[in-house]
C-alpha positions in Angstrom: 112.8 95.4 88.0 115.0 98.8 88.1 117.6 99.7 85.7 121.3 99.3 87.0 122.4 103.1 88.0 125.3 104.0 86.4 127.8 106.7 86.4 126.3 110.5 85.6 122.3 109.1 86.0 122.3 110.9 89.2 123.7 114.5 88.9 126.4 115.3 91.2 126.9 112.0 92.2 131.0 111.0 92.3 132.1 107.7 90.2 133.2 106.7 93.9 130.0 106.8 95.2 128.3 104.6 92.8 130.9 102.0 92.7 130.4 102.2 96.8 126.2 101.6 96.1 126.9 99.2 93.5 129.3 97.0 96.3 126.6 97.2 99.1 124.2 95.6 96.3 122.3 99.1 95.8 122.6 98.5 92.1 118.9 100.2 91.0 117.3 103.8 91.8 114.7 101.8 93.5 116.2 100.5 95.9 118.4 103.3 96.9 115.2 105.2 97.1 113.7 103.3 99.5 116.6 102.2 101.6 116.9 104.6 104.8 120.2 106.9 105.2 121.4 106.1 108.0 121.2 102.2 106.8 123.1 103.8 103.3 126.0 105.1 105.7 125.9 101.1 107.4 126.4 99.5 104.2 128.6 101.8 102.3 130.4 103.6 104.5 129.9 107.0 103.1 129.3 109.9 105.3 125.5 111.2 106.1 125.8 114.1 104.0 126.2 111.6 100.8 124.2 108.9 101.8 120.9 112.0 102.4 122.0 113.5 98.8 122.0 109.7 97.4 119.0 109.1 98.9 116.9 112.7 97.9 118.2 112.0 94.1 117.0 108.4 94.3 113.5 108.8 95.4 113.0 111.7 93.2 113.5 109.8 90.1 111.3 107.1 91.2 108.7 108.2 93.4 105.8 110.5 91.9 104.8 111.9 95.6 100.9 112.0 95.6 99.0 110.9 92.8 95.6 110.6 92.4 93.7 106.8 93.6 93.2 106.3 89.5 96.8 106.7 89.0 97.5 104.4 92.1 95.1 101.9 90.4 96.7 101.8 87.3 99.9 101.4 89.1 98.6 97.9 91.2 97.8 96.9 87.6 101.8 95.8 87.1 101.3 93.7 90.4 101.6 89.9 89.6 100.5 86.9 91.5 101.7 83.4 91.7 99.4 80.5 91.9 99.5 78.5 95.2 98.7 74.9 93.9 95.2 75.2 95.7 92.5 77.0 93.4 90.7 77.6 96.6 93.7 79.0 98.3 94.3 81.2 95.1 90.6 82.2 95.5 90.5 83.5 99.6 94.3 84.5 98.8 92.4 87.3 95.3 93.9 85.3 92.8 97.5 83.8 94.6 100.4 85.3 96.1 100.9 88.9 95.4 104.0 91.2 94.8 105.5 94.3 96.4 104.2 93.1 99.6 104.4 90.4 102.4 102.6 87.8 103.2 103.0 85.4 106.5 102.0 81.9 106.8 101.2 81.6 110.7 101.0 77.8 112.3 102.2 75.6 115.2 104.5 73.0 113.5 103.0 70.3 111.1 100.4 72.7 109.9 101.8 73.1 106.6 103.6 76.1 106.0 106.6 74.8 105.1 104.5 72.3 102.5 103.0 75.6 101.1 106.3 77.5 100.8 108.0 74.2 99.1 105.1 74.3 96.3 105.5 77.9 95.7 109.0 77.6 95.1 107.9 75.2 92.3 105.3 77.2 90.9 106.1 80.7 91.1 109.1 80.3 89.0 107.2 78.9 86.2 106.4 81.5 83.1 103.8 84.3 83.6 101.1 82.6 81.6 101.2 79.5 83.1 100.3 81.3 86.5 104.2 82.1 88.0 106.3 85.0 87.8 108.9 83.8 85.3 111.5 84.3 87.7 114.1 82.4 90.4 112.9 82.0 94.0 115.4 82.8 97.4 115.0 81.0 100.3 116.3 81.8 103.7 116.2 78.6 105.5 116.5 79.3 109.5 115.3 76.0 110.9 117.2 73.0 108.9 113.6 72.5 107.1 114.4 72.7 103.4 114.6 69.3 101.5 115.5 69.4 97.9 113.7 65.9 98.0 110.9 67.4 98.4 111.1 70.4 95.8 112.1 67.1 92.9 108.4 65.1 94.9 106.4 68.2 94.0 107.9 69.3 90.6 108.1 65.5 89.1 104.4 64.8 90.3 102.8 68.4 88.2 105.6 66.8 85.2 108.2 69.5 85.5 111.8 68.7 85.2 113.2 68.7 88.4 116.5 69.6 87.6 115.4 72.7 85.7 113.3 73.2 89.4 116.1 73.1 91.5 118.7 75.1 89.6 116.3 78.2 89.7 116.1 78.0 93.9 118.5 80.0 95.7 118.6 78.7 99.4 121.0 80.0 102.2 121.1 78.6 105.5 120.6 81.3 108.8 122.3 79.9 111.5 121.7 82.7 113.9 119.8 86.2 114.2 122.8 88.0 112.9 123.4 85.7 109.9 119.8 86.2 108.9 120.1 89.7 109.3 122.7 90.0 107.3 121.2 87.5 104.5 118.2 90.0 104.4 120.6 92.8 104.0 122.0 91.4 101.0 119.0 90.5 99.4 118.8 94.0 96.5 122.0 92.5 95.6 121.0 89.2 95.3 117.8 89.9 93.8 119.1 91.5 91.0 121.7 89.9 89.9 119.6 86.6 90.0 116.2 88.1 88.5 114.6 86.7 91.5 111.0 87.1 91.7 110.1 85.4 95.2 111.9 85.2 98.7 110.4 82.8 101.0 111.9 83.1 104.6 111.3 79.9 106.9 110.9 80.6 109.5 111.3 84.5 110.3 110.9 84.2 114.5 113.0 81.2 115.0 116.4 82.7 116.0 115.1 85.5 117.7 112.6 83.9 119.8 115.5 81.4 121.0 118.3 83.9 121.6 116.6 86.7 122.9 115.0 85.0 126.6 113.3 87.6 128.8 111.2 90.8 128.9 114.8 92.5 129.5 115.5 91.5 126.3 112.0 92.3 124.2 112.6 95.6 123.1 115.9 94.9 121.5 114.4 91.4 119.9 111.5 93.4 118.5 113.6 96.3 117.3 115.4 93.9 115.0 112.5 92.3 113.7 111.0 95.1 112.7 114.2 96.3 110.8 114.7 93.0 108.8 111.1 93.3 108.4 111.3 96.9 107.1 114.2 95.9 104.4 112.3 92.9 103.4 109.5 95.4 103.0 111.5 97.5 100.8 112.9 94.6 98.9 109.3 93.5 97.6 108.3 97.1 96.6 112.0 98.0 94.9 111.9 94.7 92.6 108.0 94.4 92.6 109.0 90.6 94.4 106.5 88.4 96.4 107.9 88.0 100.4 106.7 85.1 102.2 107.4 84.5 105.8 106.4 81.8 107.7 105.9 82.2 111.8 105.3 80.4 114.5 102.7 80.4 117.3 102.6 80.5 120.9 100.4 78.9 123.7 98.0 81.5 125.7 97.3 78.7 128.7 94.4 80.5 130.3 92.4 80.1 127.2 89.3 78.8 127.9 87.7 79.0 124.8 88.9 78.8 121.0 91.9 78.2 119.6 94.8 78.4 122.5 97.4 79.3 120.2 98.3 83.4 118.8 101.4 84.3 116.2 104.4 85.4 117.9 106.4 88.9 116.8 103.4 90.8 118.6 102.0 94.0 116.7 105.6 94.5 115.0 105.1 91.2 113.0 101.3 92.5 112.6 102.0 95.6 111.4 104.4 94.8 108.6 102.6 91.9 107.2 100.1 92.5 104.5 98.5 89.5 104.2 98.3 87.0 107.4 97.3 83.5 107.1 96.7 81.1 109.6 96.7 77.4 109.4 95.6 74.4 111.5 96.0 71.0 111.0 92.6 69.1 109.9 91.8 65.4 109.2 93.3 63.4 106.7 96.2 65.3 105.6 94.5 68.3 105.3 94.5 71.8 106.9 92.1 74.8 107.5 93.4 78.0 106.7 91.9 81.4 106.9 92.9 84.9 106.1 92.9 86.7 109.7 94.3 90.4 108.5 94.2 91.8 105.2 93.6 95.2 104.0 90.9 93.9 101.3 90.9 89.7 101.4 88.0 88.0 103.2 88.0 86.8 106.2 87.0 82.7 105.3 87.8 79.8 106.0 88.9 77.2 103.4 90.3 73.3 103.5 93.2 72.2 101.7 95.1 68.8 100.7 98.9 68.3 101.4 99.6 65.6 98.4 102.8 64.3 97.0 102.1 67.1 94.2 101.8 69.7 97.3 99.4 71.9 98.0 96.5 71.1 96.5 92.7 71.4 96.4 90.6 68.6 98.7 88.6 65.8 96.7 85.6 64.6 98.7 83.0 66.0 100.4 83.3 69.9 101.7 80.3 69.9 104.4 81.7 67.0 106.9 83.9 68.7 109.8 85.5 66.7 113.0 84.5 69.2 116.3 88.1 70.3 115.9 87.9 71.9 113.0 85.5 74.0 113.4 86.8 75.7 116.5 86.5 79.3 115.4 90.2 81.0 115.3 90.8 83.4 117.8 93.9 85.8 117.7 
């Protein structure tokens, strides 16, 4: 995580100005570095001019321009991952849940996305050697669906204390598009004065997809979503933070084959996701999931429990599939 700028670390830039950054929760060069003008001017109020300077300063303390695929390498090397509960799913998944970029659990409802974002919320807080990131998790909850209950099920069944859990989750409730929006917004704020290491938003479609009804209304819906997207883009890169989203599906009717069902957000969603993972519901509390886009993850298909401990691996015999299950997934 960035240092907290302070007074006289960018040349030229006025007291004023910083204490203006610091209030719109720009508190590290990172952040400001990767944080657009124009969205500078929206938070702080400064004028263009400022917010370009700001900006120009910012990036050029942090961002080395073009470097060499060795240096790049060496760079991924301070990229962390957080176990999933499922050593399979860590497996497909190159080792668990990764930082500085986004990851999106796609599903119709019941198909476990919300059981997977309740165990990392357990386990990615827990201490670097023990397979988390040492840090606090945020969760934006835009659907009603988060349970403490559930969080004390999952950390009293691995023998963590519950308590300790719970006080290291940071949940806010989205009751509308806007109010997400402006949750996302004050994430760099959040995030640094919290130490927190992963933000879990569940679901990110939900509001938009119920307020904004009608092809006259698509290319604003999709316009938004790709801006809380973007920042929650530039929040995982800034803070080197793991972003999970969870999204829905929707029916294709004239399907005739395969699985009826694609992710909804179209290619904005597609394009801003790093990792996308798709799950379907499977016999005996357990669900298939595959990795359907990823710049270097395999594209296979593994089976998973949902236990009173959470995610976890299947016991029992791998080779026996119902018909269902083996429907391939078609997006």
């Amino acid at each position: 995580m960035g240092e907290v700028i302070e007074f006289g670390i960018l040349d030229g830039v006025a007291s004023t100005t910083i204490k203006k950054l610091h209030k719109a929760g720009l508190v590290t060069l990172e952040s400001i570095a990767v944080t657009p003008p124009r969205e500078i001017v929206e938070l702080t109020g400064m004028g263009m001019e400022t917010a370009l300077k700001v900006n120009a300063l910012a990036r050029l303390e942090v961002d080395p321009g073009f470097v060499s695929a060795t240096e790049l390498l060496e760079m991924r090397k301070h990229m962390m991952r957080a176990r999933t509960g499922s050593k399979e799913l860590d497996r497909i998944m190159g080792g668990g849940i990764e930082t500085g970029v986004i990851t999106e659990l796609i599903g119709e409802f019941a198909s476990g996305k919300t059981q997977i974002c309740y165990t990392l919320s357990v386990l990615a807080q827990r201490p670097v050697e023990e397979g988390g990131f040492g840090g606090r998790i945020c969760v934006i909850d835009t659907e009603g669906t988060f349970i403490p209950e559930r969080v004390v099920q999952i950390a009293e069944s691995r023998g963590y204390d519950a308590q300790e859990i719970l006080g290291n989750i940071l949940v806010a409730r989205a009751y509308n598009s806007e109010h997400q929006i402006m949750l996302v917004k004050n994430l760099p704020q959040v995030c640094q004065e919290h130490d927190v290491k992963m933000v879990i938003v569940d679901s990110m479609i939900g509001h938009f997809r119920g307020e904004y009804i009608g092809r006259g209304t698509l290319a604003e819906r999709q316009q938004k979503i790709a801006g809380v997207l973007g920042n929650l883009l530039r929040v995982a890169e800034a803070f080197n933070l793991s972003v999970v989203l969870t999204n829905q599906v929707q029916s294709k009717p004239d399907s005739a084959y395969g699985d009826p069902n694609k992710p909804t957000g179209g290619h904005v969603m597609a394009h801003a996701c790093t990792h996308r993972v798709y799950l379907r519901k499977g016999r005996q509390n357990t669900r298939l999931i595959q990795v359907i886009d990823s710049p270097y993850l395999p594209e296979e298909k593994i089976r998973i429990a949902i236990t009173e401990a959470g995610v976890t691996d299947e016991e029992g015999e791998w080779d026996i599939y119902d018909k269902e299950d083996t429907d391939e997934i078609e997006i």
